[in-house]
N, C-alpha and C positions, 0 to 999 in steps of 0.2 A: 461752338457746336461741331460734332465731328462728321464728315462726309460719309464714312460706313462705320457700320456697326458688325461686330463679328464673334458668335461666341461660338467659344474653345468649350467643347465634353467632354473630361479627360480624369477619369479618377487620381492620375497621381501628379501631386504638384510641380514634382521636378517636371513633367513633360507638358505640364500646361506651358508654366515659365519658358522653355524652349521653344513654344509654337506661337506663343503671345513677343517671343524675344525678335523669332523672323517677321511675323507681321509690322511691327510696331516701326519696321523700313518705309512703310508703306505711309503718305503723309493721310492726317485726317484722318486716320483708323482709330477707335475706339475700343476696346476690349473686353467683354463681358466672359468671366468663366462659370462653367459649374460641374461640380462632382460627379454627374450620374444622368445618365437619361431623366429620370425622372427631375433632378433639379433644372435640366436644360428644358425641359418643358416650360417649369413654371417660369422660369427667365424668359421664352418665349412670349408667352402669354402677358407677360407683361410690356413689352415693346417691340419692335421691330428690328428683324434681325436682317443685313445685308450679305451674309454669308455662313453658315454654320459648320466646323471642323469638330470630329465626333470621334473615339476610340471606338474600338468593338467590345471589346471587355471589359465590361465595369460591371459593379455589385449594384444591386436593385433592379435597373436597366440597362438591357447594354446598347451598344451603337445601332444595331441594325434595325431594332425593335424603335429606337428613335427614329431611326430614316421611313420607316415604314412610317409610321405615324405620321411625319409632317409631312410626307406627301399625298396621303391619305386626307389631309385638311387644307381645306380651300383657302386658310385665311394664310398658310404656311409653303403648301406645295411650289410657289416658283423659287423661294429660297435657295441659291448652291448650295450644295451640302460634299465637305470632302472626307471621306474616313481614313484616318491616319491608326495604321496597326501594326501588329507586332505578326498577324496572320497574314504569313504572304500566298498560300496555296492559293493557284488560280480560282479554283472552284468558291473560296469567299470571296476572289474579287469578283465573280462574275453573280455571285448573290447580291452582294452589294450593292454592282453597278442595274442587277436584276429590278431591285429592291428602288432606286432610285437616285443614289450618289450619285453626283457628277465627277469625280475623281477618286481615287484611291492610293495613297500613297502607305508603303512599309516602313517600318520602326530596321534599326535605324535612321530617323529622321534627318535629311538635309536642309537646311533653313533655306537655301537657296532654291530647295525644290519648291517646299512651303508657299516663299516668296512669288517662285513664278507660278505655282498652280492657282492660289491666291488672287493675283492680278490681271492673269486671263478670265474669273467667274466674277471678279468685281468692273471687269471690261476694262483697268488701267493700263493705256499703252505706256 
């Protein structure tokens, strides 16, 4: 059984695989991805999640209309949630962090950022 649980919403494969590649440093981490706001819901809903990493831009739903949502829900709202994007203008990071995110990290992605933004919301010293 894995000690967290962490799912990656990230439309494009290549960048799940890169943010699933930093996490998976971390021992006992488990990895749940999906495609779209909307798939990361139902992934949601089906289990519990111990940290949730979300793009901004994807087709159907995008990140921040996610973030909004699970904080908006009781059974979801203390989940971290980090949104990793390619939008670095302050004013989305500060919707975001408006909105609920506990971090926000820009595209290009460092795995080592990943890593330690990661391990300080899953509280691993």
């Amino acid at each position: 059984m894995s000690d967290y649980n962490v799912l990656i919403v990230e439309d494009s494969p290549t960048m799940r695989q890169l943010i699933a590649f930093a996490l998976k440093r971390i021992r006992g981490v488990r990895i749940v991805e999906a495609n779209d706001g909307v798939d990361g819901l139902k992934k949601l809903s089906s289990e519990r999640f111990d940290l949730i990493l979300t793009d901004i831009n994807m087709p159907i739903m995008d990140g921040l209309k996610l973030v909004s949502l699970v904080r908006n829900d009781a059974n979801y709202k203390s989940i971290p949630i980090v949104v990793i994007t390619t939008e670095g203008a302050q004013e989305d990071r500060e919707r975001a962090l408006a909105l609920g995110a506990n971090d926000y990290i820009t595209k290009p992605i460092q795995p080592t950022k990943i890593l330690d933004v990661a391990k300080n919301l899953l509280r691993i010293v």
